[in-house]
Wavefront OBJ file of the C-alpha trace (Angstrom):
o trace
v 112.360 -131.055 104.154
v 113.176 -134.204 105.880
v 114.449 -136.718 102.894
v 113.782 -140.081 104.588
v 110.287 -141.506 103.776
v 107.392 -140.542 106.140
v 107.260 -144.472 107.092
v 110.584 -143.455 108.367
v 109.946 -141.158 110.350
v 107.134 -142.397 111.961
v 108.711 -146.146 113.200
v 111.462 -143.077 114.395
v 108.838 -141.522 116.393
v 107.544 -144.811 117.749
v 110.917 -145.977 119.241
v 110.745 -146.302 122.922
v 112.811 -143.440 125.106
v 116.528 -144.171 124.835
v 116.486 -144.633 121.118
v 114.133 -141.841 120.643
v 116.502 -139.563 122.044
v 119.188 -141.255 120.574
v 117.802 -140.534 117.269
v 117.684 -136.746 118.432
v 121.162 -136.913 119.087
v 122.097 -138.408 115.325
v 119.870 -135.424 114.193
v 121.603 -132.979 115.851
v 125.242 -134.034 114.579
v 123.889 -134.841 111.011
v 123.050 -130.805 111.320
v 119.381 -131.551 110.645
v 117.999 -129.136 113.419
v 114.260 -129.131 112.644
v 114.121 -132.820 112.650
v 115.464 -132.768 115.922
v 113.199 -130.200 117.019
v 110.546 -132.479 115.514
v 111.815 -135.298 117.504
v 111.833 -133.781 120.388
v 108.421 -132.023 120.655
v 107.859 -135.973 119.886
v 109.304 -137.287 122.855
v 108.434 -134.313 125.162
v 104.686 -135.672 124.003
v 105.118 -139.082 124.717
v 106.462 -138.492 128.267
v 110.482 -137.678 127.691
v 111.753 -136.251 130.279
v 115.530 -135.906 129.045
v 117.458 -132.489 129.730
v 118.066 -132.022 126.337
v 114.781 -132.055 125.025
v 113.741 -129.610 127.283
v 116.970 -127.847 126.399
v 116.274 -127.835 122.529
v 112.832 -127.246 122.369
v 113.569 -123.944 124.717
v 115.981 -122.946 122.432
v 114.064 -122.783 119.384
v 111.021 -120.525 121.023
v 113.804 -118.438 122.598
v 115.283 -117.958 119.081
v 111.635 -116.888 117.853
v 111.467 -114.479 120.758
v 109.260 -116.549 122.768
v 110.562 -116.095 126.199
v 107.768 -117.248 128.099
v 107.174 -120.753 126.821
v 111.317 -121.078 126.754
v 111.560 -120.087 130.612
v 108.104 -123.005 131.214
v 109.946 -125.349 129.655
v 113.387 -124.895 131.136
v 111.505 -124.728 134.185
v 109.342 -128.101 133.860
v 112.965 -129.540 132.874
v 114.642 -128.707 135.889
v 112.018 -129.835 138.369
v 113.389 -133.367 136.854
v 117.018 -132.595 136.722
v 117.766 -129.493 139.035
v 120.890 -129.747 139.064
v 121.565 -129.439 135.399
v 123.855 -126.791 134.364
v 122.991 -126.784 130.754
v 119.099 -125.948 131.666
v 120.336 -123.503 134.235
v 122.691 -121.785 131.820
v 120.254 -121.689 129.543
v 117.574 -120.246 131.490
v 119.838 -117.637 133.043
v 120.839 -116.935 129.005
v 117.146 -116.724 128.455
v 117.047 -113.832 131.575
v 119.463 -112.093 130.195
v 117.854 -111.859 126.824
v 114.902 -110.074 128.803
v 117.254 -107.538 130.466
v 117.338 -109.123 133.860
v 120.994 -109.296 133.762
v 121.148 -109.752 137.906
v 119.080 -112.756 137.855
v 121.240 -114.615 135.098
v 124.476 -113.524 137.383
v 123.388 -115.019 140.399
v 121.894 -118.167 137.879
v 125.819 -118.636 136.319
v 127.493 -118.279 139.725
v 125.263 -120.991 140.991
v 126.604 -123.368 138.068
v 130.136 -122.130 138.553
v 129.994 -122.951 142.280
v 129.591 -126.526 141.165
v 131.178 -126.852 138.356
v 133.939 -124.203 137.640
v 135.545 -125.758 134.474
v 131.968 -125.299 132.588
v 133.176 -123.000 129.802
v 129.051 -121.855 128.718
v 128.780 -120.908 132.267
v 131.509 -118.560 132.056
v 130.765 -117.259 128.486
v 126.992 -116.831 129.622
v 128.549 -114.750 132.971
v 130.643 -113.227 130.973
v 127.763 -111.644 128.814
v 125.652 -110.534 131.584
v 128.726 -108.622 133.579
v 128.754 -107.174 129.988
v 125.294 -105.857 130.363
v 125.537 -104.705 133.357
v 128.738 -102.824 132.048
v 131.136 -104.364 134.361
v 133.230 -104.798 130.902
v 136.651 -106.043 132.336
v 135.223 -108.765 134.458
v 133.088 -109.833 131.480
v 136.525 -110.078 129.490
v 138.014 -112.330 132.020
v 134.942 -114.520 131.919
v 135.262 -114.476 128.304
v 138.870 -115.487 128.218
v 138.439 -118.434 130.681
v 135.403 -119.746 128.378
v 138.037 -119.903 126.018
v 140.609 -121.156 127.935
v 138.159 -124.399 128.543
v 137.506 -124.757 125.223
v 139.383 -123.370 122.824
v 136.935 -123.416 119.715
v 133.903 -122.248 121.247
v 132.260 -119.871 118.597
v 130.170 -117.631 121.135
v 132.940 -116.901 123.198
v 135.347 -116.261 120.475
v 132.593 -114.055 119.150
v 132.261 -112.329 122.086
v 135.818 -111.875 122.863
v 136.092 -109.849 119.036
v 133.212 -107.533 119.794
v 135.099 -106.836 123.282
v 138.189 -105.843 121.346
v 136.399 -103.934 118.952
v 134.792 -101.874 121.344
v 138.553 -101.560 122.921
v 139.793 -100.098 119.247
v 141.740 -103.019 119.253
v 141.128 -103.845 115.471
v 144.117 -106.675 114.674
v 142.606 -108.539 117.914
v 138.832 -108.383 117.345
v 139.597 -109.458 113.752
v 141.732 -112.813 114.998
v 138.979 -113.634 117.288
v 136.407 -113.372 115.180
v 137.705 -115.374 112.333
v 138.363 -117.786 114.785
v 134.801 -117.920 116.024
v 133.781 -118.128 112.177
v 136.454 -121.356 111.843
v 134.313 -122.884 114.493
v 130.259 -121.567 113.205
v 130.031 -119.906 110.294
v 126.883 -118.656 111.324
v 128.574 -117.106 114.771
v 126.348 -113.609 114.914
v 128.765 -111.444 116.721
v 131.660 -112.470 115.151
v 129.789 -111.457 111.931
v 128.766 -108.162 113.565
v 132.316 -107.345 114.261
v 134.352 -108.284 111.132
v 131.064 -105.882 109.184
v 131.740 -103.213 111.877
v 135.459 -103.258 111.119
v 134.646 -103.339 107.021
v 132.248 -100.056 107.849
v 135.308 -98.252 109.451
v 137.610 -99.132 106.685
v 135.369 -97.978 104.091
v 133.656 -101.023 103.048
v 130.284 -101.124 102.735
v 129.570 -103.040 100.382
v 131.468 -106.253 101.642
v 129.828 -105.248 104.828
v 126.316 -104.917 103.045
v 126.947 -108.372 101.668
v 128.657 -110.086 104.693
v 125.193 -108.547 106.747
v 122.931 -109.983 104.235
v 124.186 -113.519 104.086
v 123.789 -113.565 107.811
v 120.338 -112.019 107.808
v 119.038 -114.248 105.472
v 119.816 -117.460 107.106
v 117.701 -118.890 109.880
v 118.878 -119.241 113.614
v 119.336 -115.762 114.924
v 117.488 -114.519 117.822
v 115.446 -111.142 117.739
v 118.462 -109.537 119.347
v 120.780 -110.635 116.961
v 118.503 -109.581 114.099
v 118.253 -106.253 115.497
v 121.919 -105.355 116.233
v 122.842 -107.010 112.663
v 120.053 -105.461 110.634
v 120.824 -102.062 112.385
v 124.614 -102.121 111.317
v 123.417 -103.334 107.746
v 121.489 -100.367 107.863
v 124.551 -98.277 108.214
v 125.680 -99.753 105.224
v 123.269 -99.459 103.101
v 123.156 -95.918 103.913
v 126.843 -95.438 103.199
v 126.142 -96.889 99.926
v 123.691 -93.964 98.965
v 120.450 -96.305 99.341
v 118.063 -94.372 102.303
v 115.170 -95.936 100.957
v 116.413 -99.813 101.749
v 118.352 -98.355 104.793
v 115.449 -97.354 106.443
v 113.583 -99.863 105.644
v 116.514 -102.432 107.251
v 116.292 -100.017 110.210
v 112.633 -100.332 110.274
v 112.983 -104.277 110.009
v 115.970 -104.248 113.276
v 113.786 -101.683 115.543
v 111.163 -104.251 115.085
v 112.669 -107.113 115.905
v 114.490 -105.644 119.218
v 111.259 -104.096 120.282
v 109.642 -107.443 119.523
v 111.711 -108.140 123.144
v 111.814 -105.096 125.146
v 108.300 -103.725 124.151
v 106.201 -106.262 126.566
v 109.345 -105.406 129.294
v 108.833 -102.070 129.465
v 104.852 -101.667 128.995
v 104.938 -104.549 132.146
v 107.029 -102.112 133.947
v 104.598 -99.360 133.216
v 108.015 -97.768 131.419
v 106.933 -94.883 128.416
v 108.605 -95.332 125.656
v 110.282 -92.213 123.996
v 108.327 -92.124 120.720
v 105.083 -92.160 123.230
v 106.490 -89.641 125.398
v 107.454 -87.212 122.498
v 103.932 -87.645 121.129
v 102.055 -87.332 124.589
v 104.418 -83.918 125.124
v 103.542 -82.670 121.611
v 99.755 -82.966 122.015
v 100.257 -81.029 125.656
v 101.764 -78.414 124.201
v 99.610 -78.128 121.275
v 96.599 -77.068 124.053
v 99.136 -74.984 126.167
v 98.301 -71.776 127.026
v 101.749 -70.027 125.151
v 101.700 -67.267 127.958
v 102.415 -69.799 130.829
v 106.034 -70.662 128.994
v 106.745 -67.187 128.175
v 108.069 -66.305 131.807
v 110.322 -68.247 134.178
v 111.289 -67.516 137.597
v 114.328 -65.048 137.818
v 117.489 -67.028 138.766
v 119.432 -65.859 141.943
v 122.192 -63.446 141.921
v 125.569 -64.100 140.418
v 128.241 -65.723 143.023
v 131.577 -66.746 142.701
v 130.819 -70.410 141.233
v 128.573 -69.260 138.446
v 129.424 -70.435 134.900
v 130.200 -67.487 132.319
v 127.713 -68.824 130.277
v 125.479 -71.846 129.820
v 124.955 -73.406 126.651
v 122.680 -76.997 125.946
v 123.827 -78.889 122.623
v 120.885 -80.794 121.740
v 120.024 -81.899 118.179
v 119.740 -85.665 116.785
v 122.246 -88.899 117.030
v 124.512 -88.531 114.314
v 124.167 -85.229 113.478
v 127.625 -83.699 114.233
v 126.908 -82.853 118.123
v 130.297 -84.396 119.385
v 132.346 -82.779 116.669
v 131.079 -79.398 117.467
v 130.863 -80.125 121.140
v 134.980 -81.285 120.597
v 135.637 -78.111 118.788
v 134.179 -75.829 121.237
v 135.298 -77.581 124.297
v 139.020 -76.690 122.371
v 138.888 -73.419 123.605
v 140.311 -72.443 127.206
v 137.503 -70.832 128.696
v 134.789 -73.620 127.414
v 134.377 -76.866 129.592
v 132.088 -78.955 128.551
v 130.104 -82.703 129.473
v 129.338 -84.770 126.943
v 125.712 -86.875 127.495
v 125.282 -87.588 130.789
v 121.714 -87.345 132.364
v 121.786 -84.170 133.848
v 118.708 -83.133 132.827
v 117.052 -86.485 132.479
v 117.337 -87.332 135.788
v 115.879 -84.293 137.285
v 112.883 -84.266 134.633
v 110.596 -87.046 136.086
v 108.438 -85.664 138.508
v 107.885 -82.631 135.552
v 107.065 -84.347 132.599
v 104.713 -87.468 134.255
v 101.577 -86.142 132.854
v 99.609 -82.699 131.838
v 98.925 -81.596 136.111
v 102.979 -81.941 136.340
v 103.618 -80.003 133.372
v 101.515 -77.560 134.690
v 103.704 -77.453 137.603
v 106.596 -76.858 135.574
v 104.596 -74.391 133.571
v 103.701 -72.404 136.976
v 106.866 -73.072 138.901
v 108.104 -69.967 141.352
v 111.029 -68.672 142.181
v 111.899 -70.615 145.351
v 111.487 -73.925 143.574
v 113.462 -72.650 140.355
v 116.478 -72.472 142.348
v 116.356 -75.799 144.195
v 116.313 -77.600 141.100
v 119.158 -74.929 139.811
v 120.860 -75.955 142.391
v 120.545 -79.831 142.197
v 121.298 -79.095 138.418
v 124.950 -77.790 139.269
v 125.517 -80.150 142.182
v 125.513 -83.332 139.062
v 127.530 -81.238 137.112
v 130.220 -80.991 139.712
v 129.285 -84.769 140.200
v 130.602 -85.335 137.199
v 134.433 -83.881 138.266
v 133.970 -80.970 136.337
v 134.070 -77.116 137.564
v 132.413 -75.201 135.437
v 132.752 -71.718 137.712
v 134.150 -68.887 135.389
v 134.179 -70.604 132.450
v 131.578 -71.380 129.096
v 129.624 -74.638 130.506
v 128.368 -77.000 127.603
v 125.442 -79.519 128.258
v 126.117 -81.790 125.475
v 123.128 -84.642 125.051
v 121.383 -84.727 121.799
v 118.320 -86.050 122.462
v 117.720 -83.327 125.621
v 115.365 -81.779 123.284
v 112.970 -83.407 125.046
v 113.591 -81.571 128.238
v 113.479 -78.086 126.530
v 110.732 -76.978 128.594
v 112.374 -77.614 131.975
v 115.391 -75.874 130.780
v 113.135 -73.066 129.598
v 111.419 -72.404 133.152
v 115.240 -72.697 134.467
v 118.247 -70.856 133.018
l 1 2 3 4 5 6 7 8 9 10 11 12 13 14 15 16 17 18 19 20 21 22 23 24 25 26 27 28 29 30 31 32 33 34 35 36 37 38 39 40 41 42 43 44 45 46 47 48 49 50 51 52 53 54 55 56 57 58 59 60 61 62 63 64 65 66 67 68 69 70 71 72 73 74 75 76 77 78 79 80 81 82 83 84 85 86 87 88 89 90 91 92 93 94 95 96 97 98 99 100 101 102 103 104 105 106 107 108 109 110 111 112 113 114 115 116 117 118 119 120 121 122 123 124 125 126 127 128 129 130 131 132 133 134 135 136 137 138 139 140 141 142 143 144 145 146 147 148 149 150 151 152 153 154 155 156 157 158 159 160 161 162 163 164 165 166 167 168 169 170 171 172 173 174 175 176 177 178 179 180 181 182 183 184 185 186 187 188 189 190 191 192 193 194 195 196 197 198 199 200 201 202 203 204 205 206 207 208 209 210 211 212 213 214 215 216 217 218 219 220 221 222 223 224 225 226 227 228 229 230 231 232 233 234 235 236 237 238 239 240 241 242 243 244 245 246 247 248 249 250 251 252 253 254 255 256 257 258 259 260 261 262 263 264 265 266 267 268 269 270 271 272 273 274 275 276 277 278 279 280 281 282 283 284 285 286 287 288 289 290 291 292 293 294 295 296 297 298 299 300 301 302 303 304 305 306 307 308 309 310 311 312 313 314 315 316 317 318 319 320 321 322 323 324 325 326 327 328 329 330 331 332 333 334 335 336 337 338 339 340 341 342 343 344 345 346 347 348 349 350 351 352 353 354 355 356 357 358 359 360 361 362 363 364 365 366 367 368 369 370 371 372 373 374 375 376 377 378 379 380 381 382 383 384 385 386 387 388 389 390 391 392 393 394 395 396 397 398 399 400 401 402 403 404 405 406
């Protein structure tokens, strides 16, 4: 609560445009970020048209997951300054946020063109080259953020998690205790030193480093979801499935709070739907239409010695086993790539296609065989002679198309 008198605050509100804002700016460095906020929905009201009010008031709704009303008012901002690279960094940050990684690219290279030495330009191009798994050009982006300004939190942060995900453990660590030194509230820089306590065998300073974040205000859905996930892990590790779940429960929300509106725009299923909708199918299946599948073609010299599919659920010991087995000489195996996901579209669409697949023939059988070992091959390995292993957990899915054929 704001501690100044509500006479205060209202001769505040009242003050023409320069101090108004000025007053948003002594908010801001005091750390008092709702009066700011408060401020500026204030002077956006009374006509403001500064960049930074624009710029704040975007942030906040983009923070609650509001991506809409953050793009409109980024958007009403730059038809009045459209050349400001703070609103077009943080509209191409509120892209990326959305998944539409491309978009924010082209959005940072446009500030960059103009003004290379802006460090949240980099960091922001750094993120989405991340996304769009480009991850060494992403590091360089990173590093120059840095190299323009040495104490900026969300590139330090971001510069740990890449060094986590490198195994480089010492590094990720320095970085992210440097991003804390600048925010303590830095999310990934959080994520990363919990991530690093999980592997040592530390979950409950993990647990607790997770909760302090959680419970403190400022994080955006996606940051709730990858932090609440990981405290998840914790929890579990610390014999508590109950709370674990529940934290997972809590995470899943918050990320599909983003992505859920995405994908049902896109006209996208999402697995859980899919699994349900292939369920119900097969409950009114006739059982005699999956008992038979079309004989495969003779044996030739390229045919695997035998064909195994590793399926089962995240987690469950599928790459250990797949690691064991692939141990022995005459085993090769591929570990999750979307062999049979990519083929299983046009089957799986609705009940007339997986009647299709139900009443496939011979001749069509062995295209799709044959499509099947053209990826694997795609893939660099040779699986001719030897014990083939299709290792993707979550294939299970796609057990009827494997079914009708091998």
């Amino acid at each position: 609560m704001d501690p100044r008198s509500g006479d205060d605050m209202r001769s505040e509100l009242a003050d023409p445009g320069p101090v108004r804002l000025a007053a948003v700016h002594a908010a801001l460095g005091a750390g008092e970020v709702d009066r700011a906020i408060a401020l500026a929905e204030a002077a956006l009201q009374a006509g403001g048209r500064d960049p930074l009010v624009f710029n704040l008031l975007a942030h906040r709704r983009q923070v609650e997951g509001r991506y809409g009303e953050a793009m409109g008012l980024l958007e009403t901002g730059l038809r009045f300054a459209p050349d400001d690279a703070f609103l077009l960094c943080a509209l191409a940050g509120c892209l990326s946020q959305q998944g539409r990684d491309v978009e924010a690219l082209r959005l940072y290279n446009q500030v960059l063109a103009s003004a290379p030495l802006h460090a949240q330009a980099h960091h922001g191009r750094g993120l989405a080259l991340d996304a769009l798994d480009e991850a060494e050009p992403a590091r360089s982006a990173y590093l120059r953020a840095v190299e323009l300004a040495p104490e900026y939190p969300d590139a330090l942060g971001a510069l740990a998690n890449h060094a986590l995900r490198r195994g480089e453990l010492d590094q990720a660590r320095s970085y992210a205790g440097r991003a804390l030194a600048a925010d303590f509230d830095e999310p990934a820089a959080t994520l990363v030193l919990a991530s690093i306590e999980l592997k040592r065998g530390e979950p409950s300073t993990a647990a607790d480093r997770l909760e302090r974040r959680l419970s403190r205000p400022g994080l955006s859905a996606l940051h709730q979801g990858a932090l609440g996930s990981l405290y998840a892990d914790a929890l579990d590790r610390l014999d508590r499935p109950e709370a674990a779940m529940q934290a997972h429960a809590r995470a899943n929300a918050a990320i599909w709070a983003v992505h859920g509106p995405q994908l049902a725009a896109a006209g996208v299923e999402p697995g859980v739907d899919l699994c349900r909708r292939l369920q119900a199918s097969f409950a009114r299946a006739d059982p005699a239409d999956w008992h038979a599948a079309p004989a495969p073609a003779g044996s030739t010299s390229d045919a695997p010695a035998g064909h195994v599919f590793l399926v089962g659920f995240v987690r469950s010991g599928t790459t250990l086993l797949e690691q064991v087995l692939a141990s022995h000489p005459q085993v090769v195996a591929l570990e999750e790539q979307p062999l049979l996901r990519g083929m299983a579209k046009p089957w799986f669409g609705d009940d007339a296609a997986l009647h299709g697949l139900a009443t496939l023939d011979e001749v069509q059988a062995e295209v799709l065989r044959t499509d099947y070992w053209r990826r694997v091959r795609a893939y660099g390995v040779e699986p001719a002679g030897r014990i083939f292993i299709d290792k993707n957990p979550l294939d299970g899915v796609w057990l009827p198309l494997v079914a009708k054929l091998f």
